[in-house]
N, C-alpha and C positions, 0 to 999 in steps of 0.2 A: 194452500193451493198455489202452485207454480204460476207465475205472469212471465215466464220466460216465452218470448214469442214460437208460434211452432215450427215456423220457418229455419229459426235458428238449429232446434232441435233435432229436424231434417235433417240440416245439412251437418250438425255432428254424428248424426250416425252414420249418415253415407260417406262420410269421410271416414268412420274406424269399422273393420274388422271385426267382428264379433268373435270369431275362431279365433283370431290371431291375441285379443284380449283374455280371452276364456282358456289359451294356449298358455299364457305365463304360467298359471296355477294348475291347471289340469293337461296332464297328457292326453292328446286327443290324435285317434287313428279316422282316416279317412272312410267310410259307409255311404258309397255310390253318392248321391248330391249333399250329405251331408258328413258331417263330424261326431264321433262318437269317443267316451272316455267314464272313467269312474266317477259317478257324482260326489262333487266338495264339500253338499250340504247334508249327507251321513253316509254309512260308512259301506260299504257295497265291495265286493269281489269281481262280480262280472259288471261291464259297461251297460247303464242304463239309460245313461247323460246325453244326449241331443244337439247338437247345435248347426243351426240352420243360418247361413249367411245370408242367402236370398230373403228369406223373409225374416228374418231378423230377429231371431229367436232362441231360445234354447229352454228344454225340456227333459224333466228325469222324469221317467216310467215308474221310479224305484219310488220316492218321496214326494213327486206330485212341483215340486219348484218348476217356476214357470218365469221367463219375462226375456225384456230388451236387455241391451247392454249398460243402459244406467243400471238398469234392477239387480244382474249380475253383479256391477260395481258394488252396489250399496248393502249387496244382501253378504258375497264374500269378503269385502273389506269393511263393512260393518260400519257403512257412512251414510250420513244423509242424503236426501233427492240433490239437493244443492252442491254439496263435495262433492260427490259423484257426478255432478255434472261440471265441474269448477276441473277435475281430475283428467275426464275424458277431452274436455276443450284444449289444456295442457297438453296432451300428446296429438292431440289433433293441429295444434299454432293454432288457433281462435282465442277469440277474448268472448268472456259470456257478456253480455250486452246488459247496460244497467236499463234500467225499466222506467218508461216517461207514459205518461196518460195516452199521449199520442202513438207510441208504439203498443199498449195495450188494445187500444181503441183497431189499430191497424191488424194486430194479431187476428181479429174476430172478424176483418173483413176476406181476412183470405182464402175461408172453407166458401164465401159465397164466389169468391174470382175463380174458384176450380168449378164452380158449379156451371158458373155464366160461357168460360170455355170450352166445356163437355156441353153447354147447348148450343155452343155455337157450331161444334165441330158436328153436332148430327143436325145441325140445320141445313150446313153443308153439304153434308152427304144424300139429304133428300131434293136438295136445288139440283144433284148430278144429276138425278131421276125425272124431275121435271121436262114434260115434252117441249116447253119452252128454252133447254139448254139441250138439245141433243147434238149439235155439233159438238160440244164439250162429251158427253159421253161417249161417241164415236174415235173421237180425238183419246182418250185413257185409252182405249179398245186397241183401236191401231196401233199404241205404243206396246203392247202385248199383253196391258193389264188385265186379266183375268178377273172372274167374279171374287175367287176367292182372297186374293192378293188388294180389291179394293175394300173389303170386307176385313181383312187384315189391317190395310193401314190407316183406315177412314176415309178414305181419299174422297173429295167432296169438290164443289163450287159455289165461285163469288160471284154474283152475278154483277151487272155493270151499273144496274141501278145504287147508287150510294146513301139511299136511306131503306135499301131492305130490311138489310141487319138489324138497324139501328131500331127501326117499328118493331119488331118479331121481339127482341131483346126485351123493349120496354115493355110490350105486350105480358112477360114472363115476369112484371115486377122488377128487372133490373133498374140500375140510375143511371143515366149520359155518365155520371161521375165513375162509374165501375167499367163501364166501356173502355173509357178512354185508358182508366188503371190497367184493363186486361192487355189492350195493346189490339183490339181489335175497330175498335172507332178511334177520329181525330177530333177535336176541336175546332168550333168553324172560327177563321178568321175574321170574317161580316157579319158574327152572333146571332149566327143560325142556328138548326140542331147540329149535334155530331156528327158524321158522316163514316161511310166504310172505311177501312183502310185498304180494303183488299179487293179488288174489285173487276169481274171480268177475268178471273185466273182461279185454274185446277188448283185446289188445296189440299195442303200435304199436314193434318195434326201432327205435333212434336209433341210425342209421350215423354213425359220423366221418367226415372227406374222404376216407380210403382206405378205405370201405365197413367198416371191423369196428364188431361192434356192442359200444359202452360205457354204455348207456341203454335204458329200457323208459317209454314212458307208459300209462297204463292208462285206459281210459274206461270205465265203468261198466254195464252193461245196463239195460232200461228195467224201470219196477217189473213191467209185465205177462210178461218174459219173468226177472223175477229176485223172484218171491215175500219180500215182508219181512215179520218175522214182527211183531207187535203189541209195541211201545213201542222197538224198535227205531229209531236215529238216521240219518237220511237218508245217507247217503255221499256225497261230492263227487265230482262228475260224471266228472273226470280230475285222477288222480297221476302224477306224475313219480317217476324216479331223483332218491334223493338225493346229491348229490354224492361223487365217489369220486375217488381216484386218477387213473381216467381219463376222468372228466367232470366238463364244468367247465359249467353251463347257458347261463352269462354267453357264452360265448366261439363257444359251438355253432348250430345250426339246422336245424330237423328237413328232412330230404328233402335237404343238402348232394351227396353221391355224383350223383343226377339230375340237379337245378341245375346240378351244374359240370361236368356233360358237353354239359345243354343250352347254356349259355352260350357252349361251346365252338365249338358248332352256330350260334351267333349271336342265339338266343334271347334274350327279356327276360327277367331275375330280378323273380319278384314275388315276395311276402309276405305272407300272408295270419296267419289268425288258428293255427289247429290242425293238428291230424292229419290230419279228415277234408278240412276244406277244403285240404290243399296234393293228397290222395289225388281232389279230386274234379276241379281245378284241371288235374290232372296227364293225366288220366283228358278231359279236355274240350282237351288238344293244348298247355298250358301246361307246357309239362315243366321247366322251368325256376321252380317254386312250394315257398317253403321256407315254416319259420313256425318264432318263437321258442318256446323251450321252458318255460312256463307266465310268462316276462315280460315287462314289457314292453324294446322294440326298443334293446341296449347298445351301448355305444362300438366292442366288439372286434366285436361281429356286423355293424355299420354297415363295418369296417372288412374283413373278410371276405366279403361281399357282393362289396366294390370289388375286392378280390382274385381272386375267380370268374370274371369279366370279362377276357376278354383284350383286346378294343377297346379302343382309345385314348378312348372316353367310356365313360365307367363311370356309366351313372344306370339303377339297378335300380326299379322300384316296386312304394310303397307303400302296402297295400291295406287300408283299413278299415271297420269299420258307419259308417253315415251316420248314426246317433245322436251325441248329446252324449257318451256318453260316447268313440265312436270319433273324434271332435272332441278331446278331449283324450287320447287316446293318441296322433293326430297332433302336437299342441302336443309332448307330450313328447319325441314323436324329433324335430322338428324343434331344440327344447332339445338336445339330443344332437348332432343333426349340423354344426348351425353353426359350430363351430371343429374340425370335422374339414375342410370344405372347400376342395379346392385344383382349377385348371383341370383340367377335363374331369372331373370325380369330384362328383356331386350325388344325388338322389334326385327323383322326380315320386309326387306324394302323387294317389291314387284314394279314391273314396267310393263304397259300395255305398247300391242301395237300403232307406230304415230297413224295421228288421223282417227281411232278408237276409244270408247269409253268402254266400262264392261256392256252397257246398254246396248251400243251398237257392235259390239261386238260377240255379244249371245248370240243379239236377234240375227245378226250376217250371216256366224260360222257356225255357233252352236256352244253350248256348253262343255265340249271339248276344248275350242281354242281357249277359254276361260279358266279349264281346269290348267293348262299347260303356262300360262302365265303367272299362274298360282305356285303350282307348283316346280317353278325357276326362280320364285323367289331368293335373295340372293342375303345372307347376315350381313351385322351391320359391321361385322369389321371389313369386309369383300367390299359392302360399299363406300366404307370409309375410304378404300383403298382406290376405290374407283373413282369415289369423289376426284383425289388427291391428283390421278396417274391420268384420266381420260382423255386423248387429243394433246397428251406432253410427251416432248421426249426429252431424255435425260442423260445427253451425253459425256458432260461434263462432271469432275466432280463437284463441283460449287454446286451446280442442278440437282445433282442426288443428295447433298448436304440438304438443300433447302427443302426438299422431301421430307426426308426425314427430321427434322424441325418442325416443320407443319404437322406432320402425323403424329410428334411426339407432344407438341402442345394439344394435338385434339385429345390425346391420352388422359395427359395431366389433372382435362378439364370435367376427369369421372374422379368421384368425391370417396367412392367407397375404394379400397386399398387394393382390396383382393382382385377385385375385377380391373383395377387400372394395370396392375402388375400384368394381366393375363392381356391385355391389351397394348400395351405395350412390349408383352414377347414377341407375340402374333404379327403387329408388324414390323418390328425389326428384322423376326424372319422374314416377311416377305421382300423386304428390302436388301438382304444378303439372300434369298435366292434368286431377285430378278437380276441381280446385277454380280452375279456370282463370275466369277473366270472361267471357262470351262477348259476341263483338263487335255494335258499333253504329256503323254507320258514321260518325257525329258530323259535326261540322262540316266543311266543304271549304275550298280556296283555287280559285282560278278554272283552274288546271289541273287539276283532280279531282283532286288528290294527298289522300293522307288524311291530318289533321291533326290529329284528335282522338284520347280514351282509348277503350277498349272500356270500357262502363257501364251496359250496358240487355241483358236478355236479348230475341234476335231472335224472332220467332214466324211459324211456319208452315215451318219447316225441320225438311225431313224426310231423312234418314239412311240411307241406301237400304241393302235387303238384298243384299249380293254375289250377282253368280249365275257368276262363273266368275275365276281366279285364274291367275298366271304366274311365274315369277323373279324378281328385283329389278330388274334391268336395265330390262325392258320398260316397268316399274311408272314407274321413275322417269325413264325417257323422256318418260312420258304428263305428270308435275309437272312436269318440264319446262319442256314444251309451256305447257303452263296458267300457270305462273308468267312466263316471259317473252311471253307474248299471253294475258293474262286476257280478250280479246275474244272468245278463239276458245270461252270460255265455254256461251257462250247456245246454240252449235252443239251441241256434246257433253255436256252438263249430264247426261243422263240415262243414258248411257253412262260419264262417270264414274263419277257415285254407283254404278254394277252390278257395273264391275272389281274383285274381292275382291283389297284390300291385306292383309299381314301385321296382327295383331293388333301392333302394336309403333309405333315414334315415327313410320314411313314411313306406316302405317293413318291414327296420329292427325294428320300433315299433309295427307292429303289430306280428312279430314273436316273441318280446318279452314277449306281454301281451300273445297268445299262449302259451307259454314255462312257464309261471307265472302263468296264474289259471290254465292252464291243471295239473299242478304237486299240486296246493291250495287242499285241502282237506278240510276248517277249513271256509274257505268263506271270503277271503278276502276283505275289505272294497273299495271306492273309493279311501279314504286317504290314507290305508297304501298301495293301487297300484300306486295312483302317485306319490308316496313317493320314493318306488323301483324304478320306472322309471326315476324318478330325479335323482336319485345317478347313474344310468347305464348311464348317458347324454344325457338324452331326453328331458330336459329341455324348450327349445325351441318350440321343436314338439309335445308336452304340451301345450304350448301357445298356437301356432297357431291352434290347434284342437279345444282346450277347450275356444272358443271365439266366440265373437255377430257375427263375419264374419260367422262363422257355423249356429249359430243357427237361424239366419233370415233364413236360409235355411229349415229348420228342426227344428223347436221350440218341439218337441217329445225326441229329446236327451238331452233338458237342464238337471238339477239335481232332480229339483224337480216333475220331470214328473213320474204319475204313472206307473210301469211296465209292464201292459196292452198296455197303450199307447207305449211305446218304442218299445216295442215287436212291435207292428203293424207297424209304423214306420219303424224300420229294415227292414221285411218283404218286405214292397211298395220300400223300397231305392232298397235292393237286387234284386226285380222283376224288376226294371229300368235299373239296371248295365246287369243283362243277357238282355234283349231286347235289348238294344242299343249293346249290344256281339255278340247277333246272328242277328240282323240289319247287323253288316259289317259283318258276315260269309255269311249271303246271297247273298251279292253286292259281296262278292270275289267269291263266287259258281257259281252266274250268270256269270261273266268274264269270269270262268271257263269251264263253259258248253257253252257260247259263242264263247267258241274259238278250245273247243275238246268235242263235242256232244255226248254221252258214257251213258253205262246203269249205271255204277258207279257213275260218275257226277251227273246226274239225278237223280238217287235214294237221293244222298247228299243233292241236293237243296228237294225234297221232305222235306226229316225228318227236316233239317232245318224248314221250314216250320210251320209241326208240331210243332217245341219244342214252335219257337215265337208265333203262335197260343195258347197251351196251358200256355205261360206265361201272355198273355194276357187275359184270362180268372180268 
C-alpha cells in the first residue's frame, strides 16, 4: 500500500491532463464534454474508449477498463503504482516526496480538515439565518444576492463573538490543534483558548476543483450595520485564509467548481476582481466568473484557467477597472503570461468603466453594459500594442526605434517559436503601418506608370465607415478586382470604402488602395499600384489576392477580363456580401423580437426584410 501523501497525489493530477496523456497512445476525437477513441486494452473497430477530464476518468464500454491517470499509466505502459507515479511527477516538474512518520501521520489528518471546513462552512450559513444577525442577511440581499446565488456559493456569517466557532467545533470532536491547522481559529497569545479568525464578516467558502471547501474569505459589514466603538481601528474590508496544508492562494481561484462546469458548457472564463463580482457576474448568466484570491493574477492560475477549457483555444478573459491602476494589474499579467504562451492558449484583456466593478456595474446599467465590455475585449497583441503606444507620441526616429525594441523584446520573451514568430510579425506590422508615409503620387513617365517615392501627406481622403462585412474570400475577390482594373475605381469608390474589411493587413490594404486612387488624378496603372503597394509592405497580401486560389472563384477578376465583365462581377460579389449581412441581421432581429416583442423590434425585422428582398432582385 502507497504512503505517498494524498495531497501530493491531488495535485499530480490536477496538474496533468488525462486526454492530453491518454492522446500520446490513442487517437481521441472530441464527444460533447468528453473524449472518445479506439480502446488500447483490445482490439475494437468502432470507439468504445471514454475519457473524462473533469472527473478524471476513463472508461471502455467494449472490455470493461476503468481508472485514473496513474491506472492508465500502469495498465498501458505496463508499470508499477510507483513508476507510474515517479513517470507522471516527471512530466508534471514535481519531485515524489520521500515518506517520514510525520508526513504519514499528517496524510491521515487531512480527510478530517476537509471535514472540519465543510462544517464550518454550514455553520456559517445557518449563523446568516439567525434572527440574531439579520442586518447581515439584509445586507447579502441588498447587494442583489438572491436565494439561489447564496445557496450556490455558501455564503454564510462570522459572528463577532470569538469563541463561537471555536465551542461548536469542539462540540463536533474537533482539537484547538485542527483549528488552528484549518486556518479558521488563531492561537491565544495570553494561553487562552483559540479564538475566531473571522469574525463579524459575510463569508465567502473557496471551493477546490472538486467542490470541498479548503478556504474562507471574509468581507466586512458596513460601519452603519456594524457599530465601532470610539478609537477603534478601521478593519480591512476583506481577509482571506491564511495558507494551510490545503490551500495554496497562488495556485487557486475563487468560483473554480462553476467555471469549470461552465466552460464545459462552452462558456467564456472571465476574471474579475472579488467575491462579489464573480457572485454578481454569475448571477447576470456569466457562469463561468472566477477571481483571484486577494492577488494579483500567478503563473499556476494563468495556467489553470487553460486547463478549465476543453476547446482547442483556450483564451479566457481578463477583466479589469479602467483606472491606472487596473492599467497596471493588466501590465502585470500580461508580465506573467508572455512566456507561458503556445498555439491556441492566450488571454483577451477587457476594461470596465472607471469608477465601475462588474458588481456595480450590472446592478446600475444592467447586464447589457456588461455584455458590451465583454464583448470589446481587446487580444493580447492589441494590448501589447497599447501597453507600449498609450499617452506617447513618436515623432522622432530614436522614439520609434525604442518602440520597437520594446515590443521586440516583449516578443523574444514567448519561449515557444511558432507563436513568437507570429508575434513578432504582427507588431512590426503594426509599426510599418502606423508610421507608414502616406502616398503622393509624384512624378510619372508617359505611361502613367508610377515612378516616384510616397512624401507628401494626401488631403481630402476620407476613410469610410463600414456598414456591412463578409468572409475573406468575397473581400478579397473585390482587391482583386481593384488591383488588376484600378479603372473600374471611379465606378465603385464608394461602395468600396462601405464593405467592412477585417481589422488586420487585408482592412489595411484595402485602405491603402482607398487613400492611392482616391487622391490618382492621372489614372494609375495596375503595375505602378502594385508597385506602391509593394514598397508600403503588402507584398504578401499581393500574393495571396492576386492567385489561382482567387480566381477559381471569380475568373472575372483575372487581368485580362474585359471591364464590362468585372464591373458585373463586383456587382454579383457585393450583392452576396450584403445578403449573407442582412441574413444574420435577420436571425439577430428574430432573437430579438423573440425575446422583447416591441413596435420597434418589428418595424426592424420588417425593413430588414425589405432591404434582403430587394437585394435579391
Amino acid at each position: 500500500m502507497s504512503t505517498i501523501p494524498p495531497r501530493f497525489m491531488q495535485e499530480l493530477r490536477d496538474r496533468i491532463n488525462l486526454s492530453e496523456v491518454v492522446g500520446r497512445s490513442v487517437k481521441l476525437t472530441r464527444a460533447g464534454r468528453e473524449f472518445k477513441g479506439c480502446c488500447p486494452f483490445h482490439n475494437e473497430k468502432s470507439p468504445s474508449f471514454y475519457v473524462n477530464d473533469d472527473k478524471q476518468f476513463y472508461h471502455c464500454f467494449g472490455c470493461g477498463a476503468h481508472g485514473d491517470v496513474i491506472g492508465f499509466i500502469m495498465q498501458n505502459g505496463n508499470l508499477s503504482f510507483i513508476e507510474a507515479v515517479e513517470s507522471l511527477a516527471t512530466q508534471a516538474g514535481m519531485q515524489v516526496p520521500e515518506q517520514t512518520p510525520q508526513e504519514i501521520a499528517r496524510s491521515k489528518t487531512e480527510k478530517s480538515l476537509y471535514n472540519l471546513l465543510d462544517d464550518t462552512a454550514r455553520w456559517f450559513e445557518a449563523r446568516l439565518r439567525d434572527n440574531a444577525h439579520r442586518d447581515a442577511l439584509t445586507y447579502v440581499r441588498e447587494r442583489g444576492m438572491s436565494e439561489e446565488m447564496l445557496a450556490a456559493f455558501r455564503v454564510g456569517f462570522s459572528p463577532a463573538d470569538s469563541q463561537a466557532l471555536p465551542r461548536y467545533l469542539k462540540a463536533q470532536g474537533y482539537s484547538n490543534a485542527q483549528m488552528i491547522e484549518a486556518g479558521v481559529a488563531r492561537a491565544s497569545t495570553r494561553g487562552g483558548e483559540p479564538y475566531s479568525f473571522f469574525r463579524d464578516r459575510v463569508m465567502f467558502p473557496v471551493p477546490d476543483r472538486r467542490g470541498r471547501i479548503v478556504a474562507f474569505g471574509g468581507r466586512v459589514l458596513p460601519e452603519h450595520l456594524r457599530p465601532v466603538a470610539e478609537g477603534d481601528s478601521k478593519p480591512p474590508k476583506y481577509i482571506n485564509s491564511s495558507e494551510t496544508v490545503l490551500f495554496h492562494k497562488g495556485e487557486m481561484l475563487y468560483g473554480e467548481p462553476h467555471a469549470r462546469q461552465a466552460a464545459a458548457d462552452g462558456q467564456t472564463l472571465i476574471v474579475v476582481e472579488g467575491y462579489l463580482d464573480v457572485i454578481a457576474s454569475f448571477s447576470a448568466g456569466y457562469r463561468g466568473a472566477l477571481a483571484p484570491l486577494g492577488t494579483a493574477l500567478t503563473e499556476e492560475q494563468i495556467l489553470a484557467l487553460w486547463k478549465m477549457i476543453p476547446a482547442d483555444q483556450k483564451i479566457p478573459v481578463l477583466c479589469f477597472d479602467g483606472d491606472d491602476a487596473g492599467r497596471r494589474a493588466a501590465a502585470r499579467s500580461l508580465e506573467r503570461i508572455l512566456p507561458l504562451l503556445k498555439p491556441d492558449h492566450s488571454v483577451r484583456f477587457a476594461f470596465l468603466p472607471n469608477g465601475e466593478d462588474p458588481d456595480s456595474l450590472i446592478k446600475g446599467q444592467g447586464k447589457a453594459a456588461f455584455d458590451a465590455v465583454i464583448n470589446s475585449a481587446m487580444n493580447l497583441v492589441d494590448f501589447l500594442w497599447t501597453h507600449h503606444t498609450m499617452g506617447r507620441t513618436f515623432d522622432t526616429p530614436e522614439e520609434r526605434a525604442g518602440l520597437s525594441k520594446a515590443l521586440d523584446d516583449d516578443a523574444l520573451r514567448i519561449p515557444d517559436q511558432s507563436v513568437q514568430h507570429y508575434y513578432r510579425d504582427a507588431l512590426r506590422q503594426k509599426v510599418r503601418t502606423s508610421f507608414r508615409t502616406p502616398f503622393n503620387p509624384g512624378p510619372r513617365g508617359g505611361s502613367g506608370k508610377w515612378q516616384g517615392k510616397p512624401n507628401v501627406v494626401p488631403t481630402g481622403v476620407t476613410l469610410r465607415r463600414p456598414a456591412f462585412s463578409e468572409s475573406r474570400i468575397p473581400l478579397q475577390i473585390l482587391l482583386a478586382c481593384i488591383l488588376n482594373h484600378p479603372a473600374l475605381f471611379r465606378d465603385i469608390e464608394d461602395e468600396f470604402g462601405r464593405v467592412n474589411f477585417p481589422d488586420d493587413r487585408m482592412g489595411a490594404l484595402r485602405q491603402c488602395i482607398l487613400m492611392v486612387l482616391g487622391a490618382d488624378e492621372e489614372g494609375l496603372d495596375s503595375k505602378g499600384l502594385a508597385a506602391y503597394l509593394m514598397q508600403q509592405g503588402f507584398e504578401t497580401e499581393l500574393k495571396m489576392v492576386l492567385s489561382d486560389a482567387i480566381y477559381v472563384h471569380a475568373g472575372f477578376a483575372r487581368p485580362n477580363s474585359e471591364l464590362d465583365v468585372v464591373r458585373k462581377g463586383w456587382q454579383d460579389t457585393v450583392s452576396l456580401i450584403r445578403r449573407k449581412s442582412v441574413g444574420r441581421e435577420l436571425q439577430a432581429a428574430a432573437q430579438t423580437l423573440a425575446g422583447e416583442f416591441s413596435d420597434e423590434n418589428e418595424q426592424r425585422m420588417m425593413a430588414l426584410h425589405r432591404s434582403n428582398r430587394s437585394d435579391e432582385t
